[in-house]
N, C-alpha and C positions, 0 to 999 in steps of 0.2 A: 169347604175345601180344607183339608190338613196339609199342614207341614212335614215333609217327608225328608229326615236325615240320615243319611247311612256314614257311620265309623269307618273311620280306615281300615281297623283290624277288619270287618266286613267287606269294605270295598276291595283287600285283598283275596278275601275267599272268593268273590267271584271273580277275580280276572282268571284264577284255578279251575270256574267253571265250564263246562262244554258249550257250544255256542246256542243251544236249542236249551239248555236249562239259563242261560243269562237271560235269554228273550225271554222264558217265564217270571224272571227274575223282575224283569220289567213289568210286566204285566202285573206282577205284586206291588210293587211300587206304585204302577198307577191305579190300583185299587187301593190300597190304603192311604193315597194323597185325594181320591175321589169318596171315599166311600166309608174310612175310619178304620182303627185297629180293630174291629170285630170280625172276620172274614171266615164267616164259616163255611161257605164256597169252597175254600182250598181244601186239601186231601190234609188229612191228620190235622187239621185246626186245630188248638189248645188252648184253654187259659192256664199257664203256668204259675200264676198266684201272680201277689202285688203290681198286679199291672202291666205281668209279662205276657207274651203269645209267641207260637212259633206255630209253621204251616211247613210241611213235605213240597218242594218244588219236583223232586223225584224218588224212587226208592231210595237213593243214596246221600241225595241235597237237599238241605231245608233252610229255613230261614227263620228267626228271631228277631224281634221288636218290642219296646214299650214306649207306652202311653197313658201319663197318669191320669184320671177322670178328671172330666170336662176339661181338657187341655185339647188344643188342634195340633200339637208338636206330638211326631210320633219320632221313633227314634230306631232303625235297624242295625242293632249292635254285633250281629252273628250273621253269616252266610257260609254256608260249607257246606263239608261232606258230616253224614249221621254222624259215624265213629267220632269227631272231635265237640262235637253242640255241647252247649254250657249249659246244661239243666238235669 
């Protein structure tokens, strides 16, 4: 089981989001608090480099997290809309 932390700056992008991408939003969350930063299940998975990933919750919301190896602390630092992701 990992440790699953979402940022504020994060926890803001989703209270922005619609209520059917926050439920996916969860769904992310308990995947990667079950199952680890690898998720290659979701739509547009990535390895961003050093430790980063991000995953398409929709055409237009996606999500961002890191996780340094062999750590169970994952850390979701981004939730938004495409046009603003930090990568």
């Amino acid at each position: 089981m990992y440790k699953v932390f979402i940022k504020k700056k994060a926890l803001k992008g989703i209270e922005k989001m619609p209520v059917k991408i926050k439920e996916k939003m969860n769904v992310l969350v308990k995947d990667l608090r079950d199952k680890g930063p690898i998720r290659s299940e979701w739509p547009n998975f990535s390895d961003l480099g050093e430790d980063l990933y991000h995953c398409h919750l929709s055409y237009k919301w996606i999500a961002c997290w890191k996780s340094e190896k062999n750590s169970i602390v994952i850390e979701v630092y981004y939730a938004g809309s495409r046009e603003n992701a930090p990568y």
